[in-house]
Residue frames relative to the residue before (quaternion, step in Angstrom):
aa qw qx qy qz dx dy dz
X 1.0000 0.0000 0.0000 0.0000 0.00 0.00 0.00
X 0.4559 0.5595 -0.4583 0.5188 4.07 1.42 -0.58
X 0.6138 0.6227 -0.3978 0.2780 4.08 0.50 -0.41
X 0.5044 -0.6920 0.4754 0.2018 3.47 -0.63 1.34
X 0.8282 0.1889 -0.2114 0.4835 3.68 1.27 -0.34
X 0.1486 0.8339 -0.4556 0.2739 3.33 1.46 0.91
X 0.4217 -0.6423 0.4752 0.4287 3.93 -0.55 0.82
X 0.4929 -0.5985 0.5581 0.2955 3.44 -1.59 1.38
X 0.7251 0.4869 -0.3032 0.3810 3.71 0.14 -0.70
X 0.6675 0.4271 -0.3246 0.5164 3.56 1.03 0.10
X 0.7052 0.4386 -0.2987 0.4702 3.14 1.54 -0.76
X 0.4816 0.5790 -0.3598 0.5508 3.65 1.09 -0.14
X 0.6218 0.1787 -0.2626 0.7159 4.22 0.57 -0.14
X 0.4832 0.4746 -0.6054 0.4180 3.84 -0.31 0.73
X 0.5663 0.5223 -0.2121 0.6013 3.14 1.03 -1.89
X 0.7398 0.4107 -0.3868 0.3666 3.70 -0.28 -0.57
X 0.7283 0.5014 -0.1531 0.4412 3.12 0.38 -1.24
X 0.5670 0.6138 -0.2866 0.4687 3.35 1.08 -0.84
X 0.7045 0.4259 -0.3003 0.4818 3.87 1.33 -0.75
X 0.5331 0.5422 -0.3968 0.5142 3.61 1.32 0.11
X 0.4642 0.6242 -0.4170 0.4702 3.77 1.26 -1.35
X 0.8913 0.3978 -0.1171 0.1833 3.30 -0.03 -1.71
X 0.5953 0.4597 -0.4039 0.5208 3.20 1.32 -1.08
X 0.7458 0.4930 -0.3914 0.2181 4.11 0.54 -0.95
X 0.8321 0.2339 -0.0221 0.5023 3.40 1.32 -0.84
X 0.4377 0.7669 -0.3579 0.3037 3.91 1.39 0.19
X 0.2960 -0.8236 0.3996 0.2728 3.15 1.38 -1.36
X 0.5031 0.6671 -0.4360 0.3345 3.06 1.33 0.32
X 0.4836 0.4880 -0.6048 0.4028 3.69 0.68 0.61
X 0.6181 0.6016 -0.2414 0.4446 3.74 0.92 -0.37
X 0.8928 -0.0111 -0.3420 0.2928 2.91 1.13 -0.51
X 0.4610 0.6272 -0.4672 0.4194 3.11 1.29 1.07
X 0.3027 0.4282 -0.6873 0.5026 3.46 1.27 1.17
X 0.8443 0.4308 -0.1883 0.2572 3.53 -0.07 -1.65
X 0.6161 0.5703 -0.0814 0.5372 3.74 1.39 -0.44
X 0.7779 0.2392 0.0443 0.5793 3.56 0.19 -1.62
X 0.6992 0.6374 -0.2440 0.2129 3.47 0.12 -0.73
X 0.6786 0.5096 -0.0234 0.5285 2.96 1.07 -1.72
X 0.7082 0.2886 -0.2739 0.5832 3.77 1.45 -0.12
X 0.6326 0.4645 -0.4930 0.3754 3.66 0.73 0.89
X 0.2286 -0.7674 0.5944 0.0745 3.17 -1.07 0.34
X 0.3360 -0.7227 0.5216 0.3046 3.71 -0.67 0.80
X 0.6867 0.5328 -0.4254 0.2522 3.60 0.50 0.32
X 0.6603 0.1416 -0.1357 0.7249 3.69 1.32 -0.70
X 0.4276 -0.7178 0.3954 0.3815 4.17 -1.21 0.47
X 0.5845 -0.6212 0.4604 0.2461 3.23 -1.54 -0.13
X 0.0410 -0.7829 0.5443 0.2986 3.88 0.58 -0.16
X 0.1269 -0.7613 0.6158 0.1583 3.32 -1.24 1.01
X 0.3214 -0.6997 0.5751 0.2763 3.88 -0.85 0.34
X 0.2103 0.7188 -0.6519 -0.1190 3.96 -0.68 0.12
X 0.5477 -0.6541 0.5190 0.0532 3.65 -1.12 1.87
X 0.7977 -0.0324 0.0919 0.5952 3.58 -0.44 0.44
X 0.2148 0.7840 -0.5756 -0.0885 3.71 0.06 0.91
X 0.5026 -0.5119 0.5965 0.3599 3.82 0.55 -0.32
X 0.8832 -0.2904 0.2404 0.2789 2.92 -1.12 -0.99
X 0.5942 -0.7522 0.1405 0.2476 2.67 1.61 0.53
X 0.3899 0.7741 -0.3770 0.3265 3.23 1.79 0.25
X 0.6836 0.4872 -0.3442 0.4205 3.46 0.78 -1.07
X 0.6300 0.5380 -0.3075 0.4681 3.53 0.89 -0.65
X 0.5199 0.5921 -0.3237 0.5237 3.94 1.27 -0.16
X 0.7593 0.3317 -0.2928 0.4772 3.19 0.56 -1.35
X 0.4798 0.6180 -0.4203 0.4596 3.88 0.89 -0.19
X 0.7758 0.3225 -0.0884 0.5352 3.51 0.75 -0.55
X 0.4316 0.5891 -0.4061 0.5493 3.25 1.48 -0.07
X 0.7516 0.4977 -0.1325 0.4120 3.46 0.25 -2.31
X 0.6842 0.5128 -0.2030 0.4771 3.79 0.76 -1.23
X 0.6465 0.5069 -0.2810 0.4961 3.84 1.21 -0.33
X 0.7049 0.4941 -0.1714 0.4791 2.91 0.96 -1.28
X 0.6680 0.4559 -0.3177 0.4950 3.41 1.27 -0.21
X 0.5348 -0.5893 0.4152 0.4408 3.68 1.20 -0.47
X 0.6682 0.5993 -0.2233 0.3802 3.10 1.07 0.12
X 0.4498 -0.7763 0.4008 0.1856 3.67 -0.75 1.30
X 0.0857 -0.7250 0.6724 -0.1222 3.10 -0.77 1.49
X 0.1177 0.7419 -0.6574 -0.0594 3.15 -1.20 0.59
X 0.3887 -0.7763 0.4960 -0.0170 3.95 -0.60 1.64
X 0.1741 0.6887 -0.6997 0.0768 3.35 -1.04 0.91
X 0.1352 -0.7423 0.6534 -0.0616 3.66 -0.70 1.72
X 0.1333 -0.8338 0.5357 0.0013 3.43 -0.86 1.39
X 0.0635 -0.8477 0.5180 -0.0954 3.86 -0.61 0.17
X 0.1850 0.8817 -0.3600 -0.2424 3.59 0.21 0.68
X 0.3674 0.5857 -0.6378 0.3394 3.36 1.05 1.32
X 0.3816 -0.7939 0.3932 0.2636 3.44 -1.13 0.61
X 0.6137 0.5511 -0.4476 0.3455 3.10 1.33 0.33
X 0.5203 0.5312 -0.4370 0.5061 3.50 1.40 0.05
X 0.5273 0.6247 -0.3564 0.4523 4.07 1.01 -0.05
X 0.6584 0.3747 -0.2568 0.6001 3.61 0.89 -1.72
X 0.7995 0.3523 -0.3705 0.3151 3.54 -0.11 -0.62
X 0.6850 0.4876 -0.3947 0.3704 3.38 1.11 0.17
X 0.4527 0.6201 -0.4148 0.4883 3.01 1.52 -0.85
X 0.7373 0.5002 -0.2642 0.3693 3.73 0.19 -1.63
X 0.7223 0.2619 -0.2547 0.5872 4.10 1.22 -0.44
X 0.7722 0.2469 -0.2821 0.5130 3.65 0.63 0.52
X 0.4368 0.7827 -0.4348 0.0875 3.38 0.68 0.30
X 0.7810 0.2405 -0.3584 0.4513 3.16 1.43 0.71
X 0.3042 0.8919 -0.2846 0.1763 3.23 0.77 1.63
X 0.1595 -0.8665 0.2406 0.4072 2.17 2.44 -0.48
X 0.5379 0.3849 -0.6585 0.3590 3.03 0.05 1.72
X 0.4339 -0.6994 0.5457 0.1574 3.86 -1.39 0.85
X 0.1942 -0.8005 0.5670 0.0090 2.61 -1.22 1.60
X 0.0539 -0.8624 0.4990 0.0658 3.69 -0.85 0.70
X 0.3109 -0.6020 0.6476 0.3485 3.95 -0.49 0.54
X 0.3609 0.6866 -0.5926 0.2171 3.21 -0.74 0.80
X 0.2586 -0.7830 0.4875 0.2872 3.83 -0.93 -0.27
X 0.6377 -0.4624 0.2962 0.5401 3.87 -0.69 0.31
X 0.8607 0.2434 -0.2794 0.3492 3.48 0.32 -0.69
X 0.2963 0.3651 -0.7211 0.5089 3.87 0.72 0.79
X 0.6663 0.4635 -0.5145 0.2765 4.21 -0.62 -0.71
X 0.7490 0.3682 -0.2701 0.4801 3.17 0.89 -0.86
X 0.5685 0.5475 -0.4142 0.4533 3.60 0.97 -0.26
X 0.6217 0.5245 -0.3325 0.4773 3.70 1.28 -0.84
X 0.4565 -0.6972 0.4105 0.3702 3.63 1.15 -0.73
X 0.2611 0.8016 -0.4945 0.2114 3.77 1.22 0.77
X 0.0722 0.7700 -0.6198 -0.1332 3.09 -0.89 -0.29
X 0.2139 -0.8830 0.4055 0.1004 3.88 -1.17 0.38
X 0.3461 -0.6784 0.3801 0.5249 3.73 -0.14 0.63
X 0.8417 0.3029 -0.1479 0.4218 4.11 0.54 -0.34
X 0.1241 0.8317 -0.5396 -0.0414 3.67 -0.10 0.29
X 0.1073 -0.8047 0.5717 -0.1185 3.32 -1.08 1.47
X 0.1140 0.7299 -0.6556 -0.1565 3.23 -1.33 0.40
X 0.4262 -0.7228 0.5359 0.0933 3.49 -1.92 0.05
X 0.7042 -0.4986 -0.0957 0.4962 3.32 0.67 1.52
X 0.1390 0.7561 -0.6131 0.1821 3.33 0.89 1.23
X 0.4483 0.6687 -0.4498 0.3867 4.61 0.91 -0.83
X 0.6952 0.3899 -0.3694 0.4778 3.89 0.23 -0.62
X 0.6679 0.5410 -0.3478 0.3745 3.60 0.73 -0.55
X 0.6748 0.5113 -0.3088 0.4334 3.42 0.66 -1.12
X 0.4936 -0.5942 0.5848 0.2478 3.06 -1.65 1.46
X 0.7761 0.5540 -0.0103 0.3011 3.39 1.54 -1.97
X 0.1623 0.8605 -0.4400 -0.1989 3.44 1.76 0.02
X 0.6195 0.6625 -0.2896 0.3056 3.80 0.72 -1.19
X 0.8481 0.2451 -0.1984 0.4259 3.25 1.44 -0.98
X 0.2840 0.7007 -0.4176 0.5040 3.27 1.85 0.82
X 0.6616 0.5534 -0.3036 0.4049 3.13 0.84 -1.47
X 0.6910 0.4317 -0.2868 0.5040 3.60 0.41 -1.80
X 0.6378 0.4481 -0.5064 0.3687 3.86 0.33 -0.56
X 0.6233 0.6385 -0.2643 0.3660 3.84 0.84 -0.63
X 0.6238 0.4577 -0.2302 0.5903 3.24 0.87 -1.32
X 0.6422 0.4704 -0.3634 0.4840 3.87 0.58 -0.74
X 0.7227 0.2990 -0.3392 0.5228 3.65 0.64 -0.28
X 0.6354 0.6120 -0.3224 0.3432 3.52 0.87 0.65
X 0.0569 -0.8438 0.5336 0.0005 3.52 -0.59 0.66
X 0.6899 0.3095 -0.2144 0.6183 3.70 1.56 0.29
X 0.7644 -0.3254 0.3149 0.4590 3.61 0.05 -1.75
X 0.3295 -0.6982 0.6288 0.0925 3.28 -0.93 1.39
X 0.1212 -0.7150 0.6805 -0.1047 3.75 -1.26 1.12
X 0.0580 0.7812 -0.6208 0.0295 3.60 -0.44 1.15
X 0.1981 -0.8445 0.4962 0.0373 3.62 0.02 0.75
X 0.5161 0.6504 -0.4736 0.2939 4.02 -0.16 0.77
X 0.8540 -0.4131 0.1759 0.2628 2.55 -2.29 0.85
X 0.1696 -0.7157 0.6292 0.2512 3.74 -0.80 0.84
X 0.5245 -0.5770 0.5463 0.3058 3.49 -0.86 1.04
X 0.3134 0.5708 -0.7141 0.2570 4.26 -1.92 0.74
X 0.6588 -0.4408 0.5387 0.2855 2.79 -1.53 1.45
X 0.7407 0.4362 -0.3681 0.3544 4.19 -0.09 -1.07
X 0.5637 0.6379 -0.2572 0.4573 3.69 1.26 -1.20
X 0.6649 0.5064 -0.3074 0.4549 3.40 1.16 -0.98
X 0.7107 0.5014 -0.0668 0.4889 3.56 1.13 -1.54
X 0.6410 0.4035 -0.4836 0.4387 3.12 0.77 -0.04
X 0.7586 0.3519 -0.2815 0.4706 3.75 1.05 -1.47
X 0.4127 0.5906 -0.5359 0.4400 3.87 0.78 0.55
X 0.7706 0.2872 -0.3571 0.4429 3.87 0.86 -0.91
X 0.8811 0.2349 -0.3034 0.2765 3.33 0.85 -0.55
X 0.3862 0.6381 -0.6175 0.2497 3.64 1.42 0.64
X 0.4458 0.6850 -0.5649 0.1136 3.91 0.13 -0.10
X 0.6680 0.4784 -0.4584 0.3388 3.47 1.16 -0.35
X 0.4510 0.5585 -0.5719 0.3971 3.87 1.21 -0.08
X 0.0602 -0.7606 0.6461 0.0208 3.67 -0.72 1.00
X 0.8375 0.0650 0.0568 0.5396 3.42 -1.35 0.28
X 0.7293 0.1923 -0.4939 0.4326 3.05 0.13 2.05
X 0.4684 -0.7076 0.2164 0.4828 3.71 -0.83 0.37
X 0.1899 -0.9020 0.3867 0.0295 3.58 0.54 1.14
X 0.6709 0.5410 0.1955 0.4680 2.46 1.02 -2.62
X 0.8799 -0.0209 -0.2328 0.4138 3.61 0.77 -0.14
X 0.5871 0.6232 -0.3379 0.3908 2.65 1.20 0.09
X 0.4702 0.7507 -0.2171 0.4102 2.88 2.10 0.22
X 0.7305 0.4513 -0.1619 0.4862 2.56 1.70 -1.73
X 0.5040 0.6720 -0.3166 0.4407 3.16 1.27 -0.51
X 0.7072 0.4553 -0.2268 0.4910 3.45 0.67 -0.89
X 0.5377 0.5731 -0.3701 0.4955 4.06 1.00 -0.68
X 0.8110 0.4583 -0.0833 0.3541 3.20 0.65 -1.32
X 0.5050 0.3712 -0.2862 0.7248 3.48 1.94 0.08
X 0.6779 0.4799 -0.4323 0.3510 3.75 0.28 0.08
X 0.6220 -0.5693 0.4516 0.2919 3.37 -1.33 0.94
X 0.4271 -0.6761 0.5556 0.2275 2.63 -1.62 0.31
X 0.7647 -0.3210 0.2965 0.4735 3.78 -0.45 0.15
X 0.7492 0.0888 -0.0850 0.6509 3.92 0.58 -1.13
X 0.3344 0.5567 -0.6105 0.4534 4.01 0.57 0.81
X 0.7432 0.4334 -0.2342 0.4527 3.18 0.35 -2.17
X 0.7010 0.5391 -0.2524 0.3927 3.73 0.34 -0.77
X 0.6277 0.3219 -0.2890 0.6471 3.80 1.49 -0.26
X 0.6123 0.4524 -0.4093 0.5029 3.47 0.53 -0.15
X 0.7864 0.4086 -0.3651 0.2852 3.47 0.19 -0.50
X 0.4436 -0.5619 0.3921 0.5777 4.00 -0.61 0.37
X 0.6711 -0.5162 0.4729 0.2440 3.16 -2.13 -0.82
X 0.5555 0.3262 -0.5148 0.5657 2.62 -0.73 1.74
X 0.7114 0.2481 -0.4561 0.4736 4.09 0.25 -0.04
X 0.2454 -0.7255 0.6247 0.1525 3.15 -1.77 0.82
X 0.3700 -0.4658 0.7404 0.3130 3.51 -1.31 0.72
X 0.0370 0.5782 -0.8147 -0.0245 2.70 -2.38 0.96
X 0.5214 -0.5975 0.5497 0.2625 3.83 -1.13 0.86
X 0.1101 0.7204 -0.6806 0.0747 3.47 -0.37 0.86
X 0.3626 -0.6715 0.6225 0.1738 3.92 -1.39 0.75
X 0.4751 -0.1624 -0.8648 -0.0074 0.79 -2.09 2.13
X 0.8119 -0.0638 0.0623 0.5769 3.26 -0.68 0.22
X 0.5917 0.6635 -0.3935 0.2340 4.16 0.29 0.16
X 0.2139 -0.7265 0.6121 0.2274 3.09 -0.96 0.72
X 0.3120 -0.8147 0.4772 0.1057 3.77 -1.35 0.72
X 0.1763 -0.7959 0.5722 0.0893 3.92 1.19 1.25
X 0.2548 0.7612 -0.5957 -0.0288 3.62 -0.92 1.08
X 0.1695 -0.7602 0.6217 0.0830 3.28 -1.61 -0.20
X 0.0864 -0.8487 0.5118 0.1018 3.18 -1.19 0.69
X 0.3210 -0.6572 0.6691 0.1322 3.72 -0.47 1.78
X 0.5929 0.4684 -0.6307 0.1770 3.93 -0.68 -0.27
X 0.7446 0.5452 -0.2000 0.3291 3.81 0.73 -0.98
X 0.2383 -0.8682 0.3384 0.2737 3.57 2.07 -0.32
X 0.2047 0.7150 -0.6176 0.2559 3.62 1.07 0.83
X 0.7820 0.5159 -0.1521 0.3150 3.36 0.86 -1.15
X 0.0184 0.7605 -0.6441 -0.0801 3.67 -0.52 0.64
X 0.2029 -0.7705 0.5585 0.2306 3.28 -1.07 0.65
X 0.2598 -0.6572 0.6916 0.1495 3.40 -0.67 0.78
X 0.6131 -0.6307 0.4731 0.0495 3.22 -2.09 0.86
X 0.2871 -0.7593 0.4382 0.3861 3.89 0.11 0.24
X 0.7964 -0.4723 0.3380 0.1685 2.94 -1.11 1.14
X 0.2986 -0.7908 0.4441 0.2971 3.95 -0.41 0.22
X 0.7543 0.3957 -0.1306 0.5073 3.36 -0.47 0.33
């Protein structure tokens, strides 16, 4: 589905389907009780970053959950393919959360910064994890939350028997494909610099955090070349 000539109509029910994937088995109501929550406040907002949203669902339900609690959220979901932007914009466009095609570093090149930075299995993709990371933590002034697939023979078997109902979209392999590039718990935990911890979070996820509020941390840029 990352293909520039991938069929739009399959890739437009990926994106759909992808908001059913998540809400049933991601875990993000968990951890935006335990994670996101506890730093909002219904009197002044929170800015939340979400890194590679896709379609843009997980970033909704953040703003969904954070309303519904009384509590001031304010969402910016980036993506720099633009078809994962138009179709989100076009199925959330009144959710009140902004979407931009854009990449971490124009944000940091613009000088943003956010009180929360999140992503939603974007870690299996990256060739570059180290300099993803430092770009994050730079857009951070509280807590960074990477949320993704923790790689296990069962994780594999379970979404082999029961992706078959994700028809006509790339659901199904690009799924498997993705399980099978994802870390495992102590992969994700050597790979990452010092200072983020991996926590196991159910199902099968690993949870790569950090906390910017306390400035121990400096992120440093990856090297060119």
């Amino acid at each position: 589905m990352d293909l520039p000539g991938c069929d739009p109509g399959r890739l437009e029910r990926t994106y759909a389907q992808f908001a059913l994937v998540n809400r049933a088995i991601a875990g993000w109501h968990g951890i935006y009780r335990a994670r996101v929550r506890p730093r909002l406040s219904p009197d002044s907002p929170t800015s939340l970053l979400d890194v590679g949203c896709g379609g843009g669902d997980v970033s909704v339900l953040l703003a969904r959950w954070a309303a519904r609690d009384g509590l001031r959220l304010e969402v910016t979901a980036i993506d720099p393919d633009p078809r994962a932007i138009l179709f989100a914009r076009g199925r959330h466009a009144a959710e009140g959360v902004t979407f931009r095609q854009s990449t971490a570093a124009e944000l940091i090149e613009a000088g943003d910064r956010y009180d929360v930075v999140v992503s939603n299995h974007v870690l299996h993709h990256l060739d570059g994890l180290p300099a993803f990371l430092a770009e994050s933590a730079s857009l951070s002034r509280g807590a960074v939350v990477h949320n993704d697939l923790r790689r296990s023979p069962a994780a594999y078997a379970l979404f082999f028997a029961s992706s078959w109902v994700f028809t006509g979209s790339y659901i199904r392999r690009d799924g498997l494909t993705s399980i099978r590039r994802s870390y495992t718990a102590a992969e994700l935990a050597a790979a990452a610099p010092a200072g983020w911890t991996v926590a196991r979070h159910a199902p099968f996820r690993n949870l790569l955090s950090l906390d910017t509020s306390r400035g121990g941390y400096r992120a440093r840029p990856a090297a060119n070349g």
